[in-house]
VOBA-1610 file (N, C-alpha, C; in pm, whole numbers, padded with zeros to 5 digits, always signed):
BEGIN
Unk+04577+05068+03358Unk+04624+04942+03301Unk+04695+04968+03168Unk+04651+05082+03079Unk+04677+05079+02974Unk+04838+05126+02978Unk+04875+05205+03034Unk+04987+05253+03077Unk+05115+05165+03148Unk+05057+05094+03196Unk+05128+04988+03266Unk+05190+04870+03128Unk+05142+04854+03031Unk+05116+04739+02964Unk+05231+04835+02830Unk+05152+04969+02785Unk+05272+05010+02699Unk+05413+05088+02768Unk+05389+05074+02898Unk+05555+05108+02969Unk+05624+04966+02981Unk+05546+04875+02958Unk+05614+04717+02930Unk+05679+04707+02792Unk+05592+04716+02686Unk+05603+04721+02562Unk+05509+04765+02475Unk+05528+04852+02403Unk+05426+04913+02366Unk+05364+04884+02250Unk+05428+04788+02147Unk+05322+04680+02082Unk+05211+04614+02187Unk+05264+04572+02284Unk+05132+04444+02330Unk+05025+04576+02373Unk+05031+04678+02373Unk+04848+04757+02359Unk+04805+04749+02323Unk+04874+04720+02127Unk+04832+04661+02017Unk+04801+04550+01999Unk+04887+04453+02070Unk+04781+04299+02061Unk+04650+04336+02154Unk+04647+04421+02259Unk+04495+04372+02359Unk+04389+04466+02304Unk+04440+04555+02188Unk+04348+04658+02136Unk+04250+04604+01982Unk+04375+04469+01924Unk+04351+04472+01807Unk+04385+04328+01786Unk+04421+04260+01856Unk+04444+04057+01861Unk+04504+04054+01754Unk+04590+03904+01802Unk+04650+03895+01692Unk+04642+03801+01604Unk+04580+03925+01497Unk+04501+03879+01378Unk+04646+03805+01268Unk+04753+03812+01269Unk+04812+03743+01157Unk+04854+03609+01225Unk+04819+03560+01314Unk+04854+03424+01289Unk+04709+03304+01280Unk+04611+03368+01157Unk+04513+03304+01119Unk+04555+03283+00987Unk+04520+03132+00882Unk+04499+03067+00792Unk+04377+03064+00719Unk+04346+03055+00615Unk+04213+02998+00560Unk+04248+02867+00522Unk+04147+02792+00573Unk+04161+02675+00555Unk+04102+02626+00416Unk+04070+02501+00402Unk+04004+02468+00252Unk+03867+02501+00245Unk+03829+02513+00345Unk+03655+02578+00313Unk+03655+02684+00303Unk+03766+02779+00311Unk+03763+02902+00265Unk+03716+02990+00467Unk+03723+02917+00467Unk+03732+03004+00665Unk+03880+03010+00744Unk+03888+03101+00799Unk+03983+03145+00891Unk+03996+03063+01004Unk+04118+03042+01056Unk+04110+02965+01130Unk+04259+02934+01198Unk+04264+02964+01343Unk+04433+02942+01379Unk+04525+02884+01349Unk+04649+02936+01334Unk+04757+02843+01274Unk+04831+02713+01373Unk+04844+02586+01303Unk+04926+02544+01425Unk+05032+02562+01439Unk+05132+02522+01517Unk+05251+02552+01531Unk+05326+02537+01424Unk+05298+02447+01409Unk+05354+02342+01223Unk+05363+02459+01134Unk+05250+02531+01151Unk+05214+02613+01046Unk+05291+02773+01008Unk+05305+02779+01202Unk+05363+02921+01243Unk+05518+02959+01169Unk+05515+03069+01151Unk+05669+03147+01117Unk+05689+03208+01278Unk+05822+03231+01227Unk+05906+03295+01371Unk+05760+03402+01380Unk+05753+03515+01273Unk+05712+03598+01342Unk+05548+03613+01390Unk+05499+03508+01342Unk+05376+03427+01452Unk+05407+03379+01614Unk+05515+03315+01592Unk+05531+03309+01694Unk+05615+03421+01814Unk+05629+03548+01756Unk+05660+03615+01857Unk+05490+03729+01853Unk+05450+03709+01758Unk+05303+03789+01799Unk+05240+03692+01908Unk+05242+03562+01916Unk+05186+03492+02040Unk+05231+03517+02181Unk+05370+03538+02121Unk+05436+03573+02285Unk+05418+03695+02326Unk+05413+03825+02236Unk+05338+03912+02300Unk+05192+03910+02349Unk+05174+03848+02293Unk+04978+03805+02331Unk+05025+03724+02483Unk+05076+03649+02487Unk+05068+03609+02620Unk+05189+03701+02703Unk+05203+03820+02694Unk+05292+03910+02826Unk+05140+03977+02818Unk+05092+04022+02693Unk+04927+04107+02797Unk+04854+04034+02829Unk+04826+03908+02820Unk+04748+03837+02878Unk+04797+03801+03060Unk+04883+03865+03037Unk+04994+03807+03164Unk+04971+03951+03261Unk+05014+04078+03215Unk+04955+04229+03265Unk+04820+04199+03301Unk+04729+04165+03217Unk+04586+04167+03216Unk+04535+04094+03362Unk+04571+03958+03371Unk+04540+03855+03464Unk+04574+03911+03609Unk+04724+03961+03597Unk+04775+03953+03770Unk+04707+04041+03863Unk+04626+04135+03814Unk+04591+04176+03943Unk+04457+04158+03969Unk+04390+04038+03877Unk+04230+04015+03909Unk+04209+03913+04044Unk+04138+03918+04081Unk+04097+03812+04172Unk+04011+03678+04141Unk+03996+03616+04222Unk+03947+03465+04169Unk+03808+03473+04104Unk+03696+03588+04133Unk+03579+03585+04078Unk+03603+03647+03970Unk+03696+03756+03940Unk+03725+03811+03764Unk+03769+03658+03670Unk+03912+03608+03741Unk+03967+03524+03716Unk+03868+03445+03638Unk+03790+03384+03754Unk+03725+03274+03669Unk+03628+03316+03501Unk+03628+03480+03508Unk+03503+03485+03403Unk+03579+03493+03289Unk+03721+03472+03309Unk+03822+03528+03140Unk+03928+03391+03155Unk+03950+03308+03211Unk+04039+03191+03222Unk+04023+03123+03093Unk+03929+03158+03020Unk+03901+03027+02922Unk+03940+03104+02779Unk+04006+03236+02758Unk+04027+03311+02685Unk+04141+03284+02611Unk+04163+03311+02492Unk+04305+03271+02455Unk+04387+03429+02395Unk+04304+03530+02401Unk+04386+03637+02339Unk+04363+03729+02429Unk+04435+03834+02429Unk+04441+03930+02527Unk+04291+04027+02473Unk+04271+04050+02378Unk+04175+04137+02338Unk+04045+04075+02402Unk+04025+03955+02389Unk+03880+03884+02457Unk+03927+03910+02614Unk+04021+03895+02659Unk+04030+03924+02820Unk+03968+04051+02843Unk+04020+04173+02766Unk+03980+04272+02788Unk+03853+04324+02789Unk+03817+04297+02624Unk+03650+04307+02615Unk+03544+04279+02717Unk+03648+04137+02767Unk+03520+04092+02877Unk+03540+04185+03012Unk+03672+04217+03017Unk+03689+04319+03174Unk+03587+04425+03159Unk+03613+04484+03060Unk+03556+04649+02993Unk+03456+04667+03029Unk+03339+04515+02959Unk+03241+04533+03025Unk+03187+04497+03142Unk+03238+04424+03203Unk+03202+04391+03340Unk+03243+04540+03450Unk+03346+04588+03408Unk+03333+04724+03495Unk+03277+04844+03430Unk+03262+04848+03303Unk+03211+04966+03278Unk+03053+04964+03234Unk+03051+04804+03155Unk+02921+04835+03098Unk+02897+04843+02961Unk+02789+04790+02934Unk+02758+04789+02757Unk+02710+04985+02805Unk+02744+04995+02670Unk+02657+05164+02628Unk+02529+05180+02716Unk+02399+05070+02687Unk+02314+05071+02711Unk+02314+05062+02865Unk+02349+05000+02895Unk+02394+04993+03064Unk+02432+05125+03133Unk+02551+05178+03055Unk+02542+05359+03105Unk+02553+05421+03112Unk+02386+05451+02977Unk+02321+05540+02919Unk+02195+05495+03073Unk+02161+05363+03142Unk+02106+05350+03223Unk+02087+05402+03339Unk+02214+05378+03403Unk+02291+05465+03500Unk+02280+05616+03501Unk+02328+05666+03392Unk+02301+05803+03388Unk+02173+05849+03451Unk+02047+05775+03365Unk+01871+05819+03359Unk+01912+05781+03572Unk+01911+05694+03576Unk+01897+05655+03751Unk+01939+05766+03823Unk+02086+05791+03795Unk+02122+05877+03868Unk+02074+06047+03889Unk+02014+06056+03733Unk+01963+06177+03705Unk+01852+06205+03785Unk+01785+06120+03808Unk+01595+06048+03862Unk+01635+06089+04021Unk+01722+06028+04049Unk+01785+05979+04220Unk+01819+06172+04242Unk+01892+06197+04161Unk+01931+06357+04224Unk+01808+06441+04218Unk+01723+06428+04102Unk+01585+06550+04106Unk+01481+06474+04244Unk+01471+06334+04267Unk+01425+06310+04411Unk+01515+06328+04536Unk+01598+06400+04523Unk+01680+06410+04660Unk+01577+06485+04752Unk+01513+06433+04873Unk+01480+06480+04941Unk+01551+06476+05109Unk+01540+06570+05200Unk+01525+06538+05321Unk+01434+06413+05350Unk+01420+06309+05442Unk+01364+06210+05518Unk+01324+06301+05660Unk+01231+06244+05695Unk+01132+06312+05855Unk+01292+06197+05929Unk+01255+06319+06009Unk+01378+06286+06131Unk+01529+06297+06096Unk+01531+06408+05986Unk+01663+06413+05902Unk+01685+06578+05944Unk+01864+06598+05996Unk+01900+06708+05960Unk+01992+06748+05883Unk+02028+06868+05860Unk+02122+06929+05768Unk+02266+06874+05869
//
C-alpha cells in the first residue's frame, strides 16, 4: 500500500503517516481545534485534498466489513491506524502470537492413526 500511495504522490505518505496537523486553530479556550473553511488558506486547503486522495488509496480496495470499521474517519492517518491494527495487531497481540506459535511447534506431535 505504501508504495502504491507514494508512486501517486509522495507527500500523501506524509499525510497518512503524520495527518494533517496544520489545518488546526486554537480556539479561545486555548484548545486546538479544526479550521473551518472560513478559516482555511489555499494551502489548508490543498493539505485536505491530499488527505482525501489517501483516504481515497486507503478505502478502494477494502471491503464492506473493513469499510464499515473506518467510514466514520476523517483523516487518512486514523484510517490507517485503525487498518494496522486490525491486520497486524497491537504489540501485545504479537508478542501473543509469537508465545502460541512457539507452544504449538514444541507440541507438534504425530496423532494415532497419523503418517509421515
Amino acid at each position: 500500500m505504501r508504495d502504491h500511495i507514494i508512486g501517486e504522490d509522495y507527500e500523501l505518505w506524509d499525510i497518512v503517516t503524520d495527518s494533517p496537523l496544520g489545518t488546526l486553530k486554537i480556539n479561545a479556550k486555548g484548545v486546538e481545534v479544526p479550521k473551518t473553511r472560513a478559516d482555511s488558506t489555499a494551502e489548508d486547503l490543498k493539505i485536505w485534498e491530499k488527505n482525501a486522495k489517501a483516504k481515497k488509496w486507503l478505502v478502494c480496495g477494502l471491503g464492506p466489513d473493513k469499510y464499515s470499521r473506518i467510514q466514520s474517519f476523517t483523516t487518512a492517518k486514523e484510517i490507517w491506524n485503525t487498518l494496522q491494527v486490525a491486520h497486524e495487531g497491537t504489540p501485545q497481540v504479537k508478542r501473543s502470537r509469537g508465545t502460541l506459535r512457539y507452544s504449538q511447534y514444541e507440541n507438534f506431535t504425530m496423532k494415532e492413526g497419523e503418517t509421515i
